[in-house]
Gaussian input, Z-matrix of N, CA and C with variables (Angstrom, degrees):
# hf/3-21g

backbone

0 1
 N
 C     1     B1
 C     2     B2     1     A1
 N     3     B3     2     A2     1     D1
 C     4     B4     3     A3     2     D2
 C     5     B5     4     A4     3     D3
 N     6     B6     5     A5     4     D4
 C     7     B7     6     A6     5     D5
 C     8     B8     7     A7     6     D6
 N     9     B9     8     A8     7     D7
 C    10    B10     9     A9     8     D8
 C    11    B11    10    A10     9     D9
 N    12    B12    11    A11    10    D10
 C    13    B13    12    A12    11    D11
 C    14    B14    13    A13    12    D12
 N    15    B15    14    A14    13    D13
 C    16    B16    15    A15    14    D14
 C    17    B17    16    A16    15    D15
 N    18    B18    17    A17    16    D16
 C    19    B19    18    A18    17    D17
 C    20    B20    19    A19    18    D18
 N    21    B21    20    A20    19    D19
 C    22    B22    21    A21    20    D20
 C    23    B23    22    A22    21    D21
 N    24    B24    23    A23    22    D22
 C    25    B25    24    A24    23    D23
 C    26    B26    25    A25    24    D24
 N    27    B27    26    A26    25    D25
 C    28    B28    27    A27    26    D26
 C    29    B29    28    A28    27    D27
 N    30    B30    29    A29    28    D28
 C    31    B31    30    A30    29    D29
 C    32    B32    31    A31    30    D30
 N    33    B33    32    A32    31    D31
 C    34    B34    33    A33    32    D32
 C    35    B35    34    A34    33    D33
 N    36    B36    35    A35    34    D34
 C    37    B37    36    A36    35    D35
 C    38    B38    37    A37    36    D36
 N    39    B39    38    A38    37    D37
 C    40    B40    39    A39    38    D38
 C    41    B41    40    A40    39    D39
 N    42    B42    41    A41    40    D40
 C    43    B43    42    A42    41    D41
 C    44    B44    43    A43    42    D42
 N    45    B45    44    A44    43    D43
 C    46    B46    45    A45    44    D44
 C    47    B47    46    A46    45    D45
 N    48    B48    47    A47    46    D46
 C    49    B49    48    A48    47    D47
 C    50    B50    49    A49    48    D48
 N    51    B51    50    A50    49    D49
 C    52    B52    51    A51    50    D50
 C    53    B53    52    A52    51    D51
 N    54    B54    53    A53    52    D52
 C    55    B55    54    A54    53    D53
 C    56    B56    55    A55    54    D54
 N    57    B57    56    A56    55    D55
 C    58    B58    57    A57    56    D56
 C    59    B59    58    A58    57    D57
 N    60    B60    59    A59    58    D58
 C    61    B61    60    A60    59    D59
 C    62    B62    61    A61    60    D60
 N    63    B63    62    A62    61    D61
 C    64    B64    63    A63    62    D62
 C    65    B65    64    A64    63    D63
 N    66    B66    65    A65    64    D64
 C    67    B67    66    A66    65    D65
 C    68    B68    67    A67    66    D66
 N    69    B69    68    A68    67    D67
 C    70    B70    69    A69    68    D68
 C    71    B71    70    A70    69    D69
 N    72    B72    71    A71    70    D70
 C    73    B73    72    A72    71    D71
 C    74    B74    73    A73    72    D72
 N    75    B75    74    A74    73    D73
 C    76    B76    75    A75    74    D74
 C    77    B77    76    A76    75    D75
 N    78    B78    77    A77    76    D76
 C    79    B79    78    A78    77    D77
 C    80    B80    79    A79    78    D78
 N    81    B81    80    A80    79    D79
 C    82    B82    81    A81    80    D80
 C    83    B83    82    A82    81    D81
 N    84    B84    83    A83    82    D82
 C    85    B85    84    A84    83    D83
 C    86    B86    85    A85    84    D84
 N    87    B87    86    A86    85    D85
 C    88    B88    87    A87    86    D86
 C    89    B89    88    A88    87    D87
 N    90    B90    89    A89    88    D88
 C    91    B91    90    A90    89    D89
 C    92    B92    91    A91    90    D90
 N    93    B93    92    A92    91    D91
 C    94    B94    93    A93    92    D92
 C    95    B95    94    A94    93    D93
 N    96    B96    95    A95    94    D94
 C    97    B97    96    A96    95    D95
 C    98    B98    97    A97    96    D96
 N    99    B99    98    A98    97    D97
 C   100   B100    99    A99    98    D98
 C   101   B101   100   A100    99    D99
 N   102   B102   101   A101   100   D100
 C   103   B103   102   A102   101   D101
 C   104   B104   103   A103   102   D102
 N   105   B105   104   A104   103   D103
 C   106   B106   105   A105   104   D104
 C   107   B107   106   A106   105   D105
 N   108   B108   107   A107   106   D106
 C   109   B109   108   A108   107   D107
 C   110   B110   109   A109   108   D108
 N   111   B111   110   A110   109   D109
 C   112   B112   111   A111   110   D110
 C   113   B113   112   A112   111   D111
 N   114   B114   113   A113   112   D112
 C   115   B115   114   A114   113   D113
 C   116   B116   115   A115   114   D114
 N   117   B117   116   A116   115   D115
 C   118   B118   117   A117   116   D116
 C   119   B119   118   A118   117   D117
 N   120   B120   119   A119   118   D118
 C   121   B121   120   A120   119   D119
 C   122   B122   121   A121   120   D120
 N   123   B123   122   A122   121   D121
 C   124   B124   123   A123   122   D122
 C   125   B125   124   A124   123   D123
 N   126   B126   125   A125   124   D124
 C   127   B127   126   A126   125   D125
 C   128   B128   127   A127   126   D126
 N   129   B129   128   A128   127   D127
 C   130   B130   129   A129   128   D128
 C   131   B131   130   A130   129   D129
 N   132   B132   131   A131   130   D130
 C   133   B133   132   A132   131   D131
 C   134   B134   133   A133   132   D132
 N   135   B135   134   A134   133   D133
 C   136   B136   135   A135   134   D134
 C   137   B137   136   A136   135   D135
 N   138   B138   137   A137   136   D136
 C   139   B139   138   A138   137   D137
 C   140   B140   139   A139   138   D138
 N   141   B141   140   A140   139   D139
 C   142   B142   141   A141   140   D140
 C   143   B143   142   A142   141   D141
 N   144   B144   143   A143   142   D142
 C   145   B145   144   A144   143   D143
 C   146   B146   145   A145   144   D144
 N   147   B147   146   A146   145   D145
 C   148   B148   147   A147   146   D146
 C   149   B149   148   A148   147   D147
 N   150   B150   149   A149   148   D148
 C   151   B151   150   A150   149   D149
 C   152   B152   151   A151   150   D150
 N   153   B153   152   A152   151   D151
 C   154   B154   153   A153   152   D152
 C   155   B155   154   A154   153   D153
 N   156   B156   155   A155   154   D154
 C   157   B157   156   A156   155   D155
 C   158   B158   157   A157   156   D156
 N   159   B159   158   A158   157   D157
 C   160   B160   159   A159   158   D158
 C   161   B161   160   A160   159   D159
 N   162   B162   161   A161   160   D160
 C   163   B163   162   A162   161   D161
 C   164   B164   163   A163   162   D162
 N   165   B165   164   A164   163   D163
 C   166   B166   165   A165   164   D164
 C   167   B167   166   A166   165   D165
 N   168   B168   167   A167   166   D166
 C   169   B169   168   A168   167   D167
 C   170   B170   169   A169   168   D168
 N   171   B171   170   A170   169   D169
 C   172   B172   171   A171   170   D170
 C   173   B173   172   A172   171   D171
 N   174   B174   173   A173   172   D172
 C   175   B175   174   A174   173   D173
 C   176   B176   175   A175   174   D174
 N   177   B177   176   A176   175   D175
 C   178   B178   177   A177   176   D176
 C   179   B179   178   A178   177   D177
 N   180   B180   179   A179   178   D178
 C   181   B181   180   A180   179   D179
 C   182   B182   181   A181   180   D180
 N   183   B183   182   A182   181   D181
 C   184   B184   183   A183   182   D182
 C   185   B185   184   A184   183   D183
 N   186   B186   185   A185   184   D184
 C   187   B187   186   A186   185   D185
 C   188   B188   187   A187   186   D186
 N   189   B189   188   A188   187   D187
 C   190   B190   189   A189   188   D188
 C   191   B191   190   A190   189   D189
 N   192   B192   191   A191   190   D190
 C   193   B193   192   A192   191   D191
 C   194   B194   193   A193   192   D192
 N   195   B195   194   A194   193   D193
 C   196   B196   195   A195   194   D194
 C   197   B197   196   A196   195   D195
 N   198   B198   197   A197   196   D196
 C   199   B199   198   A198   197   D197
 C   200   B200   199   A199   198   D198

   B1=1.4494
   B2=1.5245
   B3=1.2861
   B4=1.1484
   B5=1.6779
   B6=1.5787
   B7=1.4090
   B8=1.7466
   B9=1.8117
   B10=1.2089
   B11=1.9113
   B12=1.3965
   B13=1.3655
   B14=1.5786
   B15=1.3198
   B16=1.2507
   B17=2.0257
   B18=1.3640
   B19=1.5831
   B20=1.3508
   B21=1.1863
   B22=1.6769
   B23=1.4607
   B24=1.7977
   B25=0.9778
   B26=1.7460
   B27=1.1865
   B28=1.6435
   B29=1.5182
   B30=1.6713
   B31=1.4878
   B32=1.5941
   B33=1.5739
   B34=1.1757
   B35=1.6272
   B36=1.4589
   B37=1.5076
   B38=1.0568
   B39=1.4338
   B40=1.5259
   B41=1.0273
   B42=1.2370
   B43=1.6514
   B44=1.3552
   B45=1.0073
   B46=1.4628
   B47=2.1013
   B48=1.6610
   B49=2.0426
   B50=1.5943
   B51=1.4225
   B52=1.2787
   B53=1.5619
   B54=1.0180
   B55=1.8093
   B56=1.0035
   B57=1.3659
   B58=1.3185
   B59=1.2744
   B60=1.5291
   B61=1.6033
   B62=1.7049
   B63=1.3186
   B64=1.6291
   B65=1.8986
   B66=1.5956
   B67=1.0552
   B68=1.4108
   B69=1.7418
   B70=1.0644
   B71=1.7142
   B72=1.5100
   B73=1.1857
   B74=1.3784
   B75=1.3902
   B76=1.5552
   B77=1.7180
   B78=1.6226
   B79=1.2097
   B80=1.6173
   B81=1.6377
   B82=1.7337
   B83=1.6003
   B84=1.1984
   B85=1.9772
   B86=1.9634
   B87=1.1198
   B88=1.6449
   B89=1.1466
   B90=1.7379
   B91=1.4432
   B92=1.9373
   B93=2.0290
   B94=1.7410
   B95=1.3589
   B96=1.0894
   B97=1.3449
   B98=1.5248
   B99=1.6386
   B100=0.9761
   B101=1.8290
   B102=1.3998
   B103=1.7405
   B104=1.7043
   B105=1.9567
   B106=1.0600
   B107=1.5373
   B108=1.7071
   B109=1.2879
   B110=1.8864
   B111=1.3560
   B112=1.3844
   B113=1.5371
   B114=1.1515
   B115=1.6238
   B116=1.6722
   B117=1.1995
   B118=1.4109
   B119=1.7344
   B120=1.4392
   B121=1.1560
   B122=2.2368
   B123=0.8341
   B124=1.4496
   B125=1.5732
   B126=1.6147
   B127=1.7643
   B128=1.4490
   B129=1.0146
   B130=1.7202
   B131=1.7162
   B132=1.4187
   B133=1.9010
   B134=1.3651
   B135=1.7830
   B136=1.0844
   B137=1.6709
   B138=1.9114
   B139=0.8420
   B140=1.9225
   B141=1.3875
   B142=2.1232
   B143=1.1385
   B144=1.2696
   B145=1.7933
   B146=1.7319
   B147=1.4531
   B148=1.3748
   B149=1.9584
   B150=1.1775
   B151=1.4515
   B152=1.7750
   B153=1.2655
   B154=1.5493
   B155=1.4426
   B156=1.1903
   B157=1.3083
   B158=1.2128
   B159=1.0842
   B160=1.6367
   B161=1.3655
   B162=1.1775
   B163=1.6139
   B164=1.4777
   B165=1.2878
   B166=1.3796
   B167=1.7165
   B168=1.5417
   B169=1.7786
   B170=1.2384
   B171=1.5614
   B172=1.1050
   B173=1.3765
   B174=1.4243
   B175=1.2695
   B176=1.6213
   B177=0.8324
   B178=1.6178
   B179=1.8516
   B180=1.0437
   B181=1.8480
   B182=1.0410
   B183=1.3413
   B184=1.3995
   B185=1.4596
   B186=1.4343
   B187=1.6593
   B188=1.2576
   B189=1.6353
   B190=1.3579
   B191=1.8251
   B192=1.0138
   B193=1.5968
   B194=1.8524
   B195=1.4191
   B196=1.3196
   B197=1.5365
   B198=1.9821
   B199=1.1858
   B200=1.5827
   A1=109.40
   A2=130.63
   A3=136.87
   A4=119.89
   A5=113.18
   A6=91.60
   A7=113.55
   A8=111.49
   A9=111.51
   A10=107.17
   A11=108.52
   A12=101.51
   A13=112.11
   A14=122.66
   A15=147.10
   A16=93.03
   A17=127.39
   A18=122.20
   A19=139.89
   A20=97.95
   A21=112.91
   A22=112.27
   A23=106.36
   A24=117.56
   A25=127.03
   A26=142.21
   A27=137.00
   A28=94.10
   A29=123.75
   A30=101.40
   A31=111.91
   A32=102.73
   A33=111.42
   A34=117.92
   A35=112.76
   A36=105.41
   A37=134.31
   A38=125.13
   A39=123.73
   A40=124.77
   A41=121.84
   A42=125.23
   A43=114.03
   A44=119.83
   A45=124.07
   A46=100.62
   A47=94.83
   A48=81.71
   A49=100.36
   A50=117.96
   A51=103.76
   A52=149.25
   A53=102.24
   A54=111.04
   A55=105.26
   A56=152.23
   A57=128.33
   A58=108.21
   A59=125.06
   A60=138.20
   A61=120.86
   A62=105.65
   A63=108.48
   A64=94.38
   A65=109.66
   A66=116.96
   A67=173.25
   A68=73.64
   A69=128.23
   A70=145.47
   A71=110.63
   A72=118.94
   A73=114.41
   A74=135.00
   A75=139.47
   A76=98.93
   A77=131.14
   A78=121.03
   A79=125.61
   A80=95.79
   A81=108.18
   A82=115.24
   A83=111.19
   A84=130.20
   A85=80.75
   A86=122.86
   A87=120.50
   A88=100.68
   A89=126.42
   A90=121.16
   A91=96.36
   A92=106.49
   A93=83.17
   A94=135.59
   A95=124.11
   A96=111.92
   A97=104.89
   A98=133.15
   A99=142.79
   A100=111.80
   A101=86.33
   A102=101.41
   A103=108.23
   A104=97.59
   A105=111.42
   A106=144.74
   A107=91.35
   A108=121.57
   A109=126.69
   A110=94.68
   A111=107.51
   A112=117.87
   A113=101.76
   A114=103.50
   A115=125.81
   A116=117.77
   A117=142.11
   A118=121.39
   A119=94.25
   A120=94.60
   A121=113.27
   A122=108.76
   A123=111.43
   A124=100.97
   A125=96.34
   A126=113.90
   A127=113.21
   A128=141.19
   A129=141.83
   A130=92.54
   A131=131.57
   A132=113.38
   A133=80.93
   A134=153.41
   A135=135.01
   A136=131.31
   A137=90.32
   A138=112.85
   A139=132.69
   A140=97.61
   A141=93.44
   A142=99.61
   A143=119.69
   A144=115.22
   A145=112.67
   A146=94.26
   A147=112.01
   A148=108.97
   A149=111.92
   A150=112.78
   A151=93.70
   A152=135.34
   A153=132.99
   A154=89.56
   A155=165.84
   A156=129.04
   A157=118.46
   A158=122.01
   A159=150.48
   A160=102.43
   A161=138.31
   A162=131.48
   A163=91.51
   A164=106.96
   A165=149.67
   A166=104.62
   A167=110.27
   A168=112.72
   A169=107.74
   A170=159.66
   A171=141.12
   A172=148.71
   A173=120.77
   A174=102.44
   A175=149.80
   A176=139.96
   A177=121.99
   A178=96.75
   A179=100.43
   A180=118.61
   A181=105.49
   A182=117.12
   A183=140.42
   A184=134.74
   A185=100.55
   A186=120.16
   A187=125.08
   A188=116.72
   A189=119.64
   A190=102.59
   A191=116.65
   A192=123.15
   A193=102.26
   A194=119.69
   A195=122.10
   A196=124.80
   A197=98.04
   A198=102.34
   A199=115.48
   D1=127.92
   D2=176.60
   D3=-71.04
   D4=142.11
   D5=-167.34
   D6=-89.22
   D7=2.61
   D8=-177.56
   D9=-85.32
   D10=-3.23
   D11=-161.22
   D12=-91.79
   D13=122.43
   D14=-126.99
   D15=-137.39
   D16=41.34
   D17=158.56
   D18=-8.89
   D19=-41.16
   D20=-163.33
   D21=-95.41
   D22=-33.47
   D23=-165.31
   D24=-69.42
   D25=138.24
   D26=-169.68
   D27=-133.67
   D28=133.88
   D29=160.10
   D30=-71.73
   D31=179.47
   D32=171.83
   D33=-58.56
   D34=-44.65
   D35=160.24
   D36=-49.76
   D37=-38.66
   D38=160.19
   D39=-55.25
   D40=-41.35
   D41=171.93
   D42=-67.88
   D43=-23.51
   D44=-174.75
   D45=-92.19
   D46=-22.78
   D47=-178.03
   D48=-93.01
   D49=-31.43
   D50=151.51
   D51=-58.62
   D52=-13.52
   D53=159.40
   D54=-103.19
   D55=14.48
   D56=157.78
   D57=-122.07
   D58=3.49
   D59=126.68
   D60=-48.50
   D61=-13.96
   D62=-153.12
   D63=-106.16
   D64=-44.16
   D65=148.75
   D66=147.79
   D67=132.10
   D68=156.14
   D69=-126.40
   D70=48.60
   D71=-150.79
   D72=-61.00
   D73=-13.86
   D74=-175.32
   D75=-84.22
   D76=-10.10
   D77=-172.26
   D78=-71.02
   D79=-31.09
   D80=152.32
   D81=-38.04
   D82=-70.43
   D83=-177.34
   D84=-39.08
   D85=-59.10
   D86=-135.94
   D87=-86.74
   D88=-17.65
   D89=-163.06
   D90=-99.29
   D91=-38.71
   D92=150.63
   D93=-71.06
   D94=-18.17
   D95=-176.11
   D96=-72.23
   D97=-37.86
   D98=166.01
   D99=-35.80
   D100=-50.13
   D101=-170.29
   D102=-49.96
   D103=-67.83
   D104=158.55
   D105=9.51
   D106=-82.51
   D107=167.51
   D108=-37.10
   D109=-44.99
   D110=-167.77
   D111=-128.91
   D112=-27.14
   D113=173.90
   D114=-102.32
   D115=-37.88
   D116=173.56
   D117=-88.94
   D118=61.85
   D119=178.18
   D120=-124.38
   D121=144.65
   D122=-169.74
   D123=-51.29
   D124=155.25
   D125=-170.48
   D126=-92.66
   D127=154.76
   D128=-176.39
   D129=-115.79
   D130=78.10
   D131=-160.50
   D132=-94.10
   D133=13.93
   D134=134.63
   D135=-29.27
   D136=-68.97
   D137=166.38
   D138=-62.11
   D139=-43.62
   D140=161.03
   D141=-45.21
   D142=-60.10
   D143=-155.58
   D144=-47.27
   D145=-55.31
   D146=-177.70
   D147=-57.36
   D148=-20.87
   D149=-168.90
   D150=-100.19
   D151=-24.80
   D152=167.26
   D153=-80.33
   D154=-51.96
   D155=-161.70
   D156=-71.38
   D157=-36.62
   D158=173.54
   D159=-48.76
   D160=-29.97
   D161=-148.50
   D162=-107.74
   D163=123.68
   D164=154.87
   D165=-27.73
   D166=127.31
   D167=158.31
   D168=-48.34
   D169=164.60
   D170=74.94
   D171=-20.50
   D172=62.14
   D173=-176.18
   D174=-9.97
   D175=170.29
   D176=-178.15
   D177=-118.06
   D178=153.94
   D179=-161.36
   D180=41.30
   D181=81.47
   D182=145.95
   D183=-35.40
   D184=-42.18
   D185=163.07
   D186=-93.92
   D187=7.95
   D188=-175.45
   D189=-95.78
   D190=132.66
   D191=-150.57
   D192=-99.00
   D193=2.72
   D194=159.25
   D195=100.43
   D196=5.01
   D197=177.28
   D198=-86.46

């Protein structure tokens, strides 16, 4: 048994996202659809490809002014 391991224990934030999981049970449904919306949207890897060939070296010393 490890002596850091702590079973019983929940922070106060957990207890607090679990009761407002408890209710509020439709907030799961609302936080994917949220997700959905803006993050989960299909990839164009035509288009990545086409945008990595395209992209420019960076030179090295970027802030060095060329004298």
């Amino acid at each position: 048994m490890s002596i850091f391991r702590r079973p019983d224990y929940s922070s106060e934030t957990t207890q607090f996202i679990d009761q407002l999981k408890r209710s509020r049970p439709e907030l799961d449904a609302q936080q994917q659809a949220g997700r959905a919306l803006l993050w989960d949207k299909p990839q164009d890897r035509e288009a990545q490809a086409a945008y990595e060939q395209a992209r420019v070296a960076q030179k090295p010393y970027v802030y060095q002014t060329g004298h």
